[in-house]
MARMI-724454 format. One record per residue (C-alpha): residue in one letter; x, y, z. Coordinates in pm, whole numbers, plus 32768, in hexadecimal, padded with zeros to 4 digits. Layout:
<pts>
AXYZ
...
</pts>
This chain:
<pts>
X63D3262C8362
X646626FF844D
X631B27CB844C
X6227269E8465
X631826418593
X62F7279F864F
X618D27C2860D
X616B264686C1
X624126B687E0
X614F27F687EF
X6014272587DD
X60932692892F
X60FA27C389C8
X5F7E2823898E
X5ECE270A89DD
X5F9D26F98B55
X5F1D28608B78
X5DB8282A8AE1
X5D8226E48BE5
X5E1327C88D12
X5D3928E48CDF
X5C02282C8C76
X5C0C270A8D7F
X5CB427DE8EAF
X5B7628BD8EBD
X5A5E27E98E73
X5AE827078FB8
X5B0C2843909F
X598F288C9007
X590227319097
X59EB276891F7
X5AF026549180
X5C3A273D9161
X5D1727A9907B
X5E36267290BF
X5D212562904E
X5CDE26368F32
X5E4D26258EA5
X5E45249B8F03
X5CFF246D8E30
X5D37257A8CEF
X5E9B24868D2F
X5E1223488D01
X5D1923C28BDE
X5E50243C8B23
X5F5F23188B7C
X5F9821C78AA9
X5E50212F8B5D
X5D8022488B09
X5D4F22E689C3
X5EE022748996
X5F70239B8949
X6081238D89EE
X614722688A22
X629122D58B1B
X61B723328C66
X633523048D2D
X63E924218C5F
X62A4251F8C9A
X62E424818E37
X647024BE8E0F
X6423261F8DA5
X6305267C8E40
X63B5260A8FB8
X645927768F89
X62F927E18FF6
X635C27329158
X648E27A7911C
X6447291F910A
X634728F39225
X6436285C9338
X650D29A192EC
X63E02A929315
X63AC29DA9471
X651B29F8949F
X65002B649486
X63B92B769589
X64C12AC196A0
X65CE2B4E9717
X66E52AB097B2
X667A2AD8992F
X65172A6B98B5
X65B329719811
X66A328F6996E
X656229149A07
X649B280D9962
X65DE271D9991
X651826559A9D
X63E9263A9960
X64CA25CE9872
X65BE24D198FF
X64C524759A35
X6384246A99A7
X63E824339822
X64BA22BD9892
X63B6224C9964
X62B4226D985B
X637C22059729
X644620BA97FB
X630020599886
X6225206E975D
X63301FB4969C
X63701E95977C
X61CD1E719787
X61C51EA29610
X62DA1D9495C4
X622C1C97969F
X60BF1CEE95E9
X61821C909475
X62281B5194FD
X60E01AC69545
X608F1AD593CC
X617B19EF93A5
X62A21AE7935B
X640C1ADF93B8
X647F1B9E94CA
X657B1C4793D7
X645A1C85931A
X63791CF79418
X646A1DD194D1
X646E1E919376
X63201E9E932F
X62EE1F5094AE
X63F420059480
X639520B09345
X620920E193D6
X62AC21689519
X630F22BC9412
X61D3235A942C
X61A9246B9316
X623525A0933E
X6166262D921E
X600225D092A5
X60702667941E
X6105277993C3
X5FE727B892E7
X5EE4276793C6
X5F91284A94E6
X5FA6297D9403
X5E12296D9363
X5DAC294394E0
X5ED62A609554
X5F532979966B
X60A4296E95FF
X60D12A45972C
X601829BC9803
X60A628D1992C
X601827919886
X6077282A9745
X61EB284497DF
X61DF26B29866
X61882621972B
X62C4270E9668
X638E26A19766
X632A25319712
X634E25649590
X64B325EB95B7
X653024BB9653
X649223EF957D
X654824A39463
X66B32460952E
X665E22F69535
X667122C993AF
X67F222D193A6
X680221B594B2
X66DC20EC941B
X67A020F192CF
X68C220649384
X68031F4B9402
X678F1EE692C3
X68F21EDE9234
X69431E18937B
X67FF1D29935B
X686D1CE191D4
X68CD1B809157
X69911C4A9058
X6B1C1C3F9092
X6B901DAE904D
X6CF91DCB9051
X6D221F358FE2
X6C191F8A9116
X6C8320FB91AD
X6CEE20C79311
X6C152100941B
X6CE6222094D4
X6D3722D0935C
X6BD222E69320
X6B94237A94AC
X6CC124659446
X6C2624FF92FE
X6AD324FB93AF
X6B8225F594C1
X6C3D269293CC
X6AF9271D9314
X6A4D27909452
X6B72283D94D9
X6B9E28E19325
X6A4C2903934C
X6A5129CC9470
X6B792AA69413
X6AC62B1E92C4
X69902B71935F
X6A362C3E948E
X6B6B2CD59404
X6ACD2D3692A6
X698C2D2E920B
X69312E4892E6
X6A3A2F1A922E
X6A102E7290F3
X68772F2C9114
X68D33052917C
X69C930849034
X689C2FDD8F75
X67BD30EF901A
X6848321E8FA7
X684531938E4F
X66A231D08E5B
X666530C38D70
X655830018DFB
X65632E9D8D2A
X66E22E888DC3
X666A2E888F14
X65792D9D8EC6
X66B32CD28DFE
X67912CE38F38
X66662C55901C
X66202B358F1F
X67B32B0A8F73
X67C32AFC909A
X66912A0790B6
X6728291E8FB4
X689829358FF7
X684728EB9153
X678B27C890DF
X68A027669003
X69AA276890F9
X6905267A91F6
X6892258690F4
X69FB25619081
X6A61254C91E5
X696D241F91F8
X685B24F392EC
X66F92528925F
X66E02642917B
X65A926C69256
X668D26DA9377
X677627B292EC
X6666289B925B
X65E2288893E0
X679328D89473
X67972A18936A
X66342A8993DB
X66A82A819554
X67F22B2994EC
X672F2C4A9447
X661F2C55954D
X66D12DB89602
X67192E22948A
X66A52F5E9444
X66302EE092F7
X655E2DDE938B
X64042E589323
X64902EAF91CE
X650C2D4291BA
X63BA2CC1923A
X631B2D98911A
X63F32D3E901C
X63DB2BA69035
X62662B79909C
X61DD2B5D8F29
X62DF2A838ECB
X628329BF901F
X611729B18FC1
X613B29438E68
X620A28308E98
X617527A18FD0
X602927918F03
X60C926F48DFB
X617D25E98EF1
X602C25968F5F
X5FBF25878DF2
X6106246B8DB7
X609323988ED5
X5F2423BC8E25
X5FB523078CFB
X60A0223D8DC9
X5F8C21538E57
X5FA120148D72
X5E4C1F9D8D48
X5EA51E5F8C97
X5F851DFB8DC4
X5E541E5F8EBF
X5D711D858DCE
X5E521C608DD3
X5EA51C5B8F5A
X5D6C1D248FC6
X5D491C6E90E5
X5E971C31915F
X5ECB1DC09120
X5D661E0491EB
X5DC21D4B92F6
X5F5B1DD69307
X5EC21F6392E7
X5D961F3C941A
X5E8B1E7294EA
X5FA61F5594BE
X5F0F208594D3
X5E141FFB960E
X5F871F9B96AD
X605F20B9967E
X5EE5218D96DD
X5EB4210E983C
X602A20F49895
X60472260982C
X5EEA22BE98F9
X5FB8220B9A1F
X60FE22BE9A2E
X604024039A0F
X5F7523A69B4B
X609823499C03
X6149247A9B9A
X5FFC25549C49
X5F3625979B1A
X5DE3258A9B44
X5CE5249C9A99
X5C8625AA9978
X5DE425F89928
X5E6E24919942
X5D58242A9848
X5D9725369753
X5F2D24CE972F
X5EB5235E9727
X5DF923C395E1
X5EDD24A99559
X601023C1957B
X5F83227C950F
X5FE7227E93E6
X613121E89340
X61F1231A926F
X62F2237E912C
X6425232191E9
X639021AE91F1
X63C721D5906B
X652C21E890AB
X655120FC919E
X64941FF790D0
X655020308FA8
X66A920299057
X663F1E9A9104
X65D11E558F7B
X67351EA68EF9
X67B01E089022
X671F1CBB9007
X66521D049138
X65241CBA90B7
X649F1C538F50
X63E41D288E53
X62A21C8D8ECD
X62AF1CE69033
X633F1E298FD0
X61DF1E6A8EE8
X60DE1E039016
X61B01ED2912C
X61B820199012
X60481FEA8FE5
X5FFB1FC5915C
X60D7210F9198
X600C21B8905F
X5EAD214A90D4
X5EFB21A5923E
X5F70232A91CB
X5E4523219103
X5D1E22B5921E
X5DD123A29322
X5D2724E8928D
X5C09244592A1
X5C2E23A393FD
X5C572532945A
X5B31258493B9
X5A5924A29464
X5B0724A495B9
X5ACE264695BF
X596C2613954C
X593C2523967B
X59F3261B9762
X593C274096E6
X57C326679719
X581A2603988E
X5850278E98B4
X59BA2796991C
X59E8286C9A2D
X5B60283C9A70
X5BE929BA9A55
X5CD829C19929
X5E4529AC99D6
X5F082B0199C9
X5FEE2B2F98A1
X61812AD89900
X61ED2C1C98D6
X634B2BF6983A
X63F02D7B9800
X64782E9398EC
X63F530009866
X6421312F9908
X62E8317998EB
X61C430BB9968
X602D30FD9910
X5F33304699ED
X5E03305E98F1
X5DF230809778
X5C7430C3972F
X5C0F321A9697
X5CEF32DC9794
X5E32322597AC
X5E1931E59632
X5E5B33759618
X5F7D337A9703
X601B323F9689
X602532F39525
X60A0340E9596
X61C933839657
X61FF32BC9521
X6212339B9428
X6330347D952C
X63F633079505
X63AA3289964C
X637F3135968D
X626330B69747
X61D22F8797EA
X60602F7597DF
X5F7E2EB998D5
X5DF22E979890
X5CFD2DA9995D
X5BF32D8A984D
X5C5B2C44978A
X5B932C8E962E
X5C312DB79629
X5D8B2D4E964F
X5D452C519545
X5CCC2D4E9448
X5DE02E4E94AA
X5EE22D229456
X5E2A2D0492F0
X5E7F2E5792B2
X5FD82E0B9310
X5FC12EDF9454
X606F2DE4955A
X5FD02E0796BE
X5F952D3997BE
X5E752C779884
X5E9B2CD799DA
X5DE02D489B0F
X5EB62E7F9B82
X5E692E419CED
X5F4B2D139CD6
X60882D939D6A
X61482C519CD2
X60F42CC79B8C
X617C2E129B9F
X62DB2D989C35
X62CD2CA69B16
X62AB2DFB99F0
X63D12E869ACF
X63302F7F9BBD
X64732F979CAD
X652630489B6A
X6408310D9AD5
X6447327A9A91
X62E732A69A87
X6181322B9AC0
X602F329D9A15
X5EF132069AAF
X5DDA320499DA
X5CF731149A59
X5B6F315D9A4A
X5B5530D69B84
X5B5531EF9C88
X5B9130F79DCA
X5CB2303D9D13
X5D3E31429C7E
X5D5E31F59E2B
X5DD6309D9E94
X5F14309B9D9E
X5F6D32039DDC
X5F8331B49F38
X601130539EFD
X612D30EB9E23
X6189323B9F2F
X61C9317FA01C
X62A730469F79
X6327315C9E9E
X633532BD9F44
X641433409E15
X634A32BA9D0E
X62A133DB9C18
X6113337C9C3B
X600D34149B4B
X5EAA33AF9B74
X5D8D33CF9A83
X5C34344A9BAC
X5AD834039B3C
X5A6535359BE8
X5ADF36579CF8
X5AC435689E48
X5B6F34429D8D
X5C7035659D5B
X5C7235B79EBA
X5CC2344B9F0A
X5DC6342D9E17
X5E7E35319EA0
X5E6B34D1A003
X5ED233829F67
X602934139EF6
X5FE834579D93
X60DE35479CE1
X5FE535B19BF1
X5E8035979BF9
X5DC635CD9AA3
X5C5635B39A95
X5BBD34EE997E
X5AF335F398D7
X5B4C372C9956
X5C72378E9825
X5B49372F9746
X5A2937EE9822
X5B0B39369814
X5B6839159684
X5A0338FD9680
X59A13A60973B
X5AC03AF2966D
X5A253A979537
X58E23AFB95A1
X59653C5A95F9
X59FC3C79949A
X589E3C1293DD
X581D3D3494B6
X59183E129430
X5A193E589510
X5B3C3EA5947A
X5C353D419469
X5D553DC7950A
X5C7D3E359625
X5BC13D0B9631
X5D1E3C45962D
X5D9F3CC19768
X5C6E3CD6981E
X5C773B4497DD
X5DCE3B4D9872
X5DAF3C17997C
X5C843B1599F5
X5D2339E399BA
X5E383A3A9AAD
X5D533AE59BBF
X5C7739D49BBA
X5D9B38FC9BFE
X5E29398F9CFA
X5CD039D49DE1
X5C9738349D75
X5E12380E9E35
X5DB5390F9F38
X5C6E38A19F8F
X5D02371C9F87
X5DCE379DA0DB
X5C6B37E7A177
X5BCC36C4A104
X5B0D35BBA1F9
X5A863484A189
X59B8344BA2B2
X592235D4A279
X581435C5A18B
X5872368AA034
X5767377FA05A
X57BB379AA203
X592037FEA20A
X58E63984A254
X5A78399DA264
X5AB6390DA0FB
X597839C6A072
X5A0B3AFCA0CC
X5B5C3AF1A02B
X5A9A3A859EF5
X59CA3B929EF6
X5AB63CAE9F3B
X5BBB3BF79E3A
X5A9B3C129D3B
X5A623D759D90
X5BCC3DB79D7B
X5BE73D279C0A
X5ABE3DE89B9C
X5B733F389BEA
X5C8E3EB19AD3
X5BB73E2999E6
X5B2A3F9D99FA
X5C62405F99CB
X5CDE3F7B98B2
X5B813FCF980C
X5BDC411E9826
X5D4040F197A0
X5DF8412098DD
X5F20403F9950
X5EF93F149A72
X60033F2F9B6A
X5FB23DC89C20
X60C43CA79C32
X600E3B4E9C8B
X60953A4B9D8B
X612739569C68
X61E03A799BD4
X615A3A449A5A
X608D3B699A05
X61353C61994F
X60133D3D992C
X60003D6C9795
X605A3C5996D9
X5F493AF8966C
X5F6439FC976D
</pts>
């Protein structure tokens, strides 16, 4: 018995995995997304589909660790003077949007002939938009960054505060007598109390409590102590009567300046996957379709009108707040929709007397059916976009970390520095201007960010006024002059090195203040000749410092001739600069001649590096 009962609990197990990973990529095949493939391999599955399962609300109960384990990854991405920063977003922007769509909301359900009890519920549970479908949307597109990206986080966070007040309402709004109620203040008091534990834990001592678990080497307890902290956080609030995605989100903001951070990141993101794809799955088989079949209408009517409401109010308050008409449009879409906190809202007016089972069924459909279209509302809204050949520049990323190291450009060149300073342990910000290549750097789990690098703002924003150093690898010789001399003369202390497309962009850089100028193929141009020399046999030692001896003389007559150098002199008509170059060439011929003939190089270049034997 025990056996057959396993080997039924398996046949579940197997059947949530086989609808994820058949229906997920047949729906990203036909351009739909992966979120409205979990909803539909969901509703094939559930008790109106092939029926087998039954529960959808334990699979949601579970799966809502998915949103859970996200918030904290998002948490770890902000840190707390981001976070101080968006304060305006979150209390400003978040209340106008949430009071305004509410009020508008609750008057749209009284005129189906609801009770304003009933109606302020019904907005108020719509007014949660999903956390799952935003987040998840923001990440596939890599605009959680971004500054819309940023507005509509902002939003989602104070929509997740609002669930302990909207629960108190309910009790408040309830024909039910409860004499054994919790007073108001006690319930404040534990609320505060779990922050402020909270907040202790995740400053005094999970650092420590890694670095012990560290030195151990075992990998699966690092992974143990992340899963931990994600669900003891989550644990502590929901006891304390907050949302348990909130206190995922507090820990992640705690552990943002952790050095662990990335390891933490690592650790929880295929947990994070999994079970958001499986939340989506539970809402799937969530959507009654008897109850849609018996009020179809009344249900039709509630989802357009609701989501057309809470749509245009949204579009709205994002024009008033200076978005433009693309932007505004796209968080109209995205937020439409009702979300999983409107689960617990719902459930808490049924117990409550609120409402009746009834209204409770048609306001849990209209919240289902509304998650469900939204992927699709995407869909067609980007394919409309992309037709009318958008050409609003994507906005630059909200760059939300202080490095001490900052790389303008990570194409083929700064991809080679950026490892480099990487693999010593130095921590870098990376900035790129081509978009698809940010996006497909991010899929690799490289994290850089959109950004033209002539945009001063930006760079204050990655911290340029604490930088210990900047590499410039732009392929853009123009730019990449303009930012040198940008960056001397706000920051005459700042360590500069410049990647030059060719010998005058060298000369430029340098006259631009550049610390180091390195030319984009002239390590590779030189490795080149030295291998050449060593096919014709000369002997590899030889050949080696030969190599070396070149590299640094050619570097130093580049830095010598740059003193000479007139941009207004044609590069063939400056007789002064010519003439340094030619006697400097002349002058490293007679070395490259005596170390052919095995004799020492007495010659000590202007940067002080060449030590006349050793491999650069």
């Amino acid at each position: 018995m025990a056996e057959a009962g396993m080997a039924g609990e398996l046949i579940k197990v197997v059947t949530l995995l086989g609808a994820a990973v058949i229906a997920v990529p047949i729906f990203r095949k036909i351009g739909l997304g992966s979120v409205l493939g979990y909803l539909a391999g969901g509703l094939l599955i559930g008790p109106f589909g092939l029926g087998i399962f039954t529960d959808p609300q334990t699979i949601i109960h579970v799966a809502e660790l998915g949103v859970v384990m996200f918030l904290f990854i998002i948490g770890l991405e902000m840190q707390p003077a981001h976070l101080w920063g968006l304060r305006r977003q979150i209390f400003g922007l978040g209340s106008l949007q949430v009071l305004g769509a509410t009020a508008l909301m609750t008057a749209v359900i009284m005129l189906f002939g609801a009770s304003w009890q009933v109606a302020f519920i019904g907005a108020a549970g719509f007014v949660l938009t999903s956390t799952a479908i935003v987040m998840s949307s923001l990440g596939e597109n890599n605009e959680l960054g971004t500054a819309k990206g940023q507005s509509m986080v902002s939003i989602l966070l104070f929509e997740d505060l609002l669930i302990v007040p909207l629960l108190a309402i309910v009790a408040f709004l309830s024909p039910v007598v409860h004499t054994s109620e919790t007073p108001a203040w006690q319930s404040i008091l534990v609320a505060i109390g779990s922050l402020l534990a909270l907040f202790f834990v995740g400053r005094v001592l999970i650092n420590p409590l890694f670095k012990i678990l560290a030195k151990t080497g075992v990998r699966e307890i690092m992974t143990a102590a992340a899963l931990l902290v994600v669900l003891g956080s989550a644990l502590l609030m929901e006891l304390g009567g907050l949302s348990m995605a909130m206190g995922a989100f507090v820990a992640g903001v705690l552990l943002s300046e952790s050095s662990f951070r990335h390891q933490l990141e690592a650790d929880i993101e295929p947990f994070r996957g999994l079970l958001l794809g499986l939340f989506f799955l539970g809402v799937g088989m969530a959507l009654d379709l008897s109850v849609v079949a018996n009020n179809w209408q009344l249900i039709s009517f509630g989802v357009i009108a609701l989501m057309a409401t809470k749509g245009i109010w949204i579009y709205v308050v994002a024009r008033l707040t200076k978005s433009d008409h693309a932007t505004a449009t796209e968080r109209a879409v995205m937020m439409a929709q009702g979300g999983e906190f409107a689960f617990v809202l719902f459930s808490a007016a049924t117990a409550q007397s609120v409402i009746d089972n009834t209204t409770h069924a048609n306001l849990t459909a209209i919240v289902v059916l509304s998650m469900v279209l939204t992927p699709l509302f995407l869909v067609i809204h980007g394919k409309l976009t992309s037709k009318k050949g958008n050409s609003n520049e994507r906005d630059s990323d909200q760059i939300d970390e202080e490095n001490p190291i900052i790389i303008l450009g990570h194409g083929r060149y700064g991809q080679v520095v950026n490892g480099m300073m990487t693999a010593c342990g130095y921590q870098t910000t990376l900035i790129d201007s081509d978009a698809d290549h940010v996006d497909g750097l991010a899929s690799l789990g490289v994290k850089t960010y959109y950004g033209d690098a002539t945009r001063f703002d930006l760079l204050e924003m990655a911290g340029i006024a604490k930088a210990k150093l900047v590499v410039i690898a732009i392929n853009d010789p123009q730019k990449a002059s303009s930012i040198v001399k940008h960056l001397r003369h706000d920051y005459p202390d700042l360590p500069i090195v410049a990647r030059a497309y060719d010998r005058i962009h060298a000369y430029q850089l340098h006259h631009a203040g550049a610390n180091a100028v390195i030319r984009e193929t002239f390590d590779s141009a030189v490795r080149s000749a030295k291998t050449a020399l060593e096919i014709l046999g000369m002997d590899n030692d030889i050949a080696e410092r030969i190599a070396h001896l070149y590299h640094h003389r050619d570097r130093d007559g580049v830095a010598s001739a740059a003193e000479t150098y007139d941009p207004d002199i044609g590069r063939y008509k400056n007789t002064h600069m010519i003439s340094l170059l030619n006697e400097h060439r002349a002058d490293t011929k007679v070395m490259i001649d005596k170390l052919m003939r095995g004799e020492e190089i007495d010659w000590q270049p202007r940067s002080g590096t060449y030590l006349g034997q050793s491999s650069d």
